[in-house]
GUSEGU-94777 format. One line per 5 residues: number of its first residue (from 0); their letters; for each residue x, y, z of C-alpha. Coordinates in steps of 0.1 Angstrom, whole numbers, plus 5000, padded with zeros to 4 digits. Example, Ala and Ser with C-alpha at 12.3 -4.5 7.8 and 13.67 -1.06 7.14 Angstrom:
0> AS> 5123 4955 5078; 5137 4989 5071
This chain:
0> XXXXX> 5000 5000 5000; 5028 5023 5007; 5045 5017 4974; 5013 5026 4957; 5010 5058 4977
5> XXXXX> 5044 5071 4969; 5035 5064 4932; 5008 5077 4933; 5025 5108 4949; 5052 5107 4923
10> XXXXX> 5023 5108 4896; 5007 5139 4907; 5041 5155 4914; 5050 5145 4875; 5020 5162 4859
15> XXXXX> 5019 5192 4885; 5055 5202 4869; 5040 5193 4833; 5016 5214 4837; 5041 5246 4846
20> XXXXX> 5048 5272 4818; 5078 5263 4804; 5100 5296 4821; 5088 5279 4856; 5100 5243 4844
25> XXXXX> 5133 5258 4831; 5140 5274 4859; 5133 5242 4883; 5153 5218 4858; 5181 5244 4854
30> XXXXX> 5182 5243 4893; 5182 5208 4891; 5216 5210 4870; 5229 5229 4892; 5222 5205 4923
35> XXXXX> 5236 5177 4899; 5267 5196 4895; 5272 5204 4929; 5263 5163 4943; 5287 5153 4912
40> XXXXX> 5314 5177 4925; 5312 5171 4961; 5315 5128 4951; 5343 5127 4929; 5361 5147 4956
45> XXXXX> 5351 5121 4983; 5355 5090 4962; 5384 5101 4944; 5412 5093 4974; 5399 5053 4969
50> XXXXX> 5411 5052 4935; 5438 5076 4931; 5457 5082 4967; 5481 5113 4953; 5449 5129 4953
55> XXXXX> 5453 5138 4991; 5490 5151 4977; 5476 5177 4951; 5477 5218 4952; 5444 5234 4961
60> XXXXX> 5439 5238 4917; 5446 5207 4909; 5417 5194 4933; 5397 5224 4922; 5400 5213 4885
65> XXXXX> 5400 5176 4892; 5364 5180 4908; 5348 5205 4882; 5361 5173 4857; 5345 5150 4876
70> XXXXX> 5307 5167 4874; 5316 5177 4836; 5322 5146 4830; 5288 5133 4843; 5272 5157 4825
75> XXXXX> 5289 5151 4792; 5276 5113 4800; 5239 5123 4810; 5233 5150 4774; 5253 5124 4750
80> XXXXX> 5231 5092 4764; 5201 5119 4765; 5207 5129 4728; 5213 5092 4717; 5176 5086 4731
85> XXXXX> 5159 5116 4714; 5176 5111 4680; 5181 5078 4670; 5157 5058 4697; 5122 5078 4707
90> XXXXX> 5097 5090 4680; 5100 5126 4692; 5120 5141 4658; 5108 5110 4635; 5099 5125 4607
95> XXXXX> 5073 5098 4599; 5056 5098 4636; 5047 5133 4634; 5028 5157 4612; 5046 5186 4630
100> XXXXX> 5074 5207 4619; 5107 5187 4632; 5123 5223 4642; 5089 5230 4661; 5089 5195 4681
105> XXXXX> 5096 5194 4722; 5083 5175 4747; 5082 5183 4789; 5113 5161 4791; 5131 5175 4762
110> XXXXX> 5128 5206 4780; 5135 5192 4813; 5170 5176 4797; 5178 5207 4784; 5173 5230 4811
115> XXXXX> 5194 5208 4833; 5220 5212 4809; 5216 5250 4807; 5220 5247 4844; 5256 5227 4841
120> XXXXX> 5268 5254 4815; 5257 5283 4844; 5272 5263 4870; 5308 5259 4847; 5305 5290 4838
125> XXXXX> 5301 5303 4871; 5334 5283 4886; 5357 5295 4851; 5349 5331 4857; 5351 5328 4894
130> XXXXX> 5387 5310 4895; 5398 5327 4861; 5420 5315 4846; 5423 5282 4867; 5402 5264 4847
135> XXXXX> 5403 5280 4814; 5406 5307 4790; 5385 5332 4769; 5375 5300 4747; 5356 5283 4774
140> XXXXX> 5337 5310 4788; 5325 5316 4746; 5317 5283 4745; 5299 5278 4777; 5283 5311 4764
145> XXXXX> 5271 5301 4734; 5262 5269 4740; 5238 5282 4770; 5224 5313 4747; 5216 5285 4725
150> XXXXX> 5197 5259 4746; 5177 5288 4766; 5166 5300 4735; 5154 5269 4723; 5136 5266 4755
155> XXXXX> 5119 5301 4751; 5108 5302 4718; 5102 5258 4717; 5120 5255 4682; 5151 5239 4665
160> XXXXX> 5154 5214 4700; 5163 5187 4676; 5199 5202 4665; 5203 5214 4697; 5207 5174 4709
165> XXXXX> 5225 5167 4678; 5253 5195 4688; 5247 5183 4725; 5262 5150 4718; 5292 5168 4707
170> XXXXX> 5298 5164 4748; 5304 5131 4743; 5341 5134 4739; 5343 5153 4772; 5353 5119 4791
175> XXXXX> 5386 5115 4771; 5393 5150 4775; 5390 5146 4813; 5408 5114 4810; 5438 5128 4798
180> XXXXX> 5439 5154 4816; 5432 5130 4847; 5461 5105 4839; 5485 5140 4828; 5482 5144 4869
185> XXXXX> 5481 5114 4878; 5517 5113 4865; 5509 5086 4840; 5515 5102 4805; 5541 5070 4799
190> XXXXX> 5509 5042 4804; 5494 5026 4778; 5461 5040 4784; 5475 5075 4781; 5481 5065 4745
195> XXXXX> 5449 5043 4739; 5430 5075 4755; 5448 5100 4729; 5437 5076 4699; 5399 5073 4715
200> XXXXX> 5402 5111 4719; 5410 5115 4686; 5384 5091 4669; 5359 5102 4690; 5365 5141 4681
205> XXXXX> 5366 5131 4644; 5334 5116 4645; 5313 5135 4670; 5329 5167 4666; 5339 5170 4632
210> XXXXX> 5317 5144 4609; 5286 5153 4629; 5289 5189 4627; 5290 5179 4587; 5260 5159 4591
215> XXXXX> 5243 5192 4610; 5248 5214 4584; 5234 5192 4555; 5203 5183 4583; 5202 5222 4582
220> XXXXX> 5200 5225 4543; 5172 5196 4535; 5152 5212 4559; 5158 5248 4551; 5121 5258 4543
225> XXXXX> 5115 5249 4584; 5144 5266 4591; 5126 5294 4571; 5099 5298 4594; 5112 5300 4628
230> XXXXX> 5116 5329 4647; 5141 5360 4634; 5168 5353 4668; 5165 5314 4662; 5174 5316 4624
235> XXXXX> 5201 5335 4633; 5212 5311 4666; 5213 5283 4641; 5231 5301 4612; 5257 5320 4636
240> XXXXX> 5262 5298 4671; 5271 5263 4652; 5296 5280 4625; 5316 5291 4657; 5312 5258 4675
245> XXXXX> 5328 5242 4646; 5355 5265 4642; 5366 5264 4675; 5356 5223 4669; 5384 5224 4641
250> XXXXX> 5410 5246 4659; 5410 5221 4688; 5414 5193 4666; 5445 5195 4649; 5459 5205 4685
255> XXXXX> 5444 5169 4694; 5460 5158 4664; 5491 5170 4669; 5499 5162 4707; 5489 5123 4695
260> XXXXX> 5510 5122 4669; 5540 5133 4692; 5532 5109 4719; 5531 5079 4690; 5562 5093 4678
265> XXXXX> 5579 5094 4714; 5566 5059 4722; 5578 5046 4686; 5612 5054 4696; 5612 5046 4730
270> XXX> 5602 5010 4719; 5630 5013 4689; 5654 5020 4715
């Protein structure tokens, strides 16, 4: 009877928050993300001594940084598995399923994903600025920037949700990156999975962040008379924002690129030796 109860508690709670304008959802989702990122932080910090026991041994920045990875990285995992679902799995931007416009089509938890994420990118954001420039540069506050602009204005207006999950799952990379900057640390840049986590890095940034963004743009041509019909700021979000994101894709790239072609080059000649 209990279990029932709580459901049915649960239930009522569910379509209470459906029922919510969408500013009020965003604005408890985005809070949402931000309790995420803080839960994330405050675990990888505790949990982290178990696996790694120099962790105890680090400055004050390197814990800082190692703790902001640890809730990006849990959000990179959460939008990328979130963005697999919505594109490839449910019926939401099926072209077939639905008579509606695929730019026009949301859902409450389409919304609810991306206002949690919006709420990650304020939180980030938040900790770059605040510690600047402990964990990063001018380029990450622009991205964070643009890729919040973006999803809150795809909240707002409730168009062009679909390419926001398909440049979402861009994230999916962030792991490696984290990795590697993890091991770096760690003081394991000799290891083997430094290298096999270089050469993941690489694919991975190749296909989500280079092919994909491809793929985006040609999504963007066939459908160009949607694209048409959209409001003035979200034609202009989709023709500006993702031309950025790509360069700044690109110029990160070769520098990915680069730095694993010199560790293959060190660790040929090391093994030559």
């Amino acid at each position: 009877m209990m279990g029932l109860e709580y459901g049915s508690i649960v239930l009522n709670m569910i379509n209470e928050y459906a029922s919510l304008s969408t500013e009020k959802r965003w604005l408890i989702s985005a809070f949402g993300g931000m309790v995420m990122c803080k839960l994330s932080y405050e675990i990888t910090g505790i949990v982290t001594p178990f696996i790694f026991s120099g962790f105890t041994k680090l400055n004050k920045a390197q814990k800082l940084e190692w703790k902001n990875r640890g809730f990006s990285t849990f959000h990179a995992l959460f939008v990328a598995i979130a963005s697999i679902y919505f594109i490839l799995i449910s019926d939401l931007f099926d072209e077939k399923a639905h008579e509606e416009l695929i730019i026009k089509r949301r859902s409450t938890l389409s919304e609810t994903i991306l206002g949690m994420s919006s709420g990650y990118f304020l939180s980030d954001m938040a900790m770059i600025v605040w510690t600047y420039p402990t964990l990063g540069g001018l380029e990450y506050i622009l991205h964070h920037g643009l890729s919040m602009f973006a999803i809150m204005q795809s909240l707002l207006s409730g168009e062009a949700e679909y390419y926001i999950f398909m440049v979402l799952f861009t994230e999916s990379t962030t792991p490696f990156v984290n990795l590697r900057w993890y091991l770096d640390v760690a003081g394991m840049k000799s290891s083997q999975l430094y290298v096999l986590n270089g050469i993941a890095m690489f694919l991975g940034w190749l296909v989500a962040r280079i092919v994909l963004f491809g793929f985006f743009f040609y999504d963007i041509y066939n459908h160009i008379d949607q694209v048409r019909q959209v409001q003035a700021l979200t034609f202009y979000e989709l023709y500006i924002i993702p031309p950025v994101l790509a360069a700044m894709n690109l110029l990160w790239f070769f520098k990915i690129a680069k730095g694993m072609i010199r560790t293959l080059t060190k660790k040929n000649k090391a093994h030559i030796s």
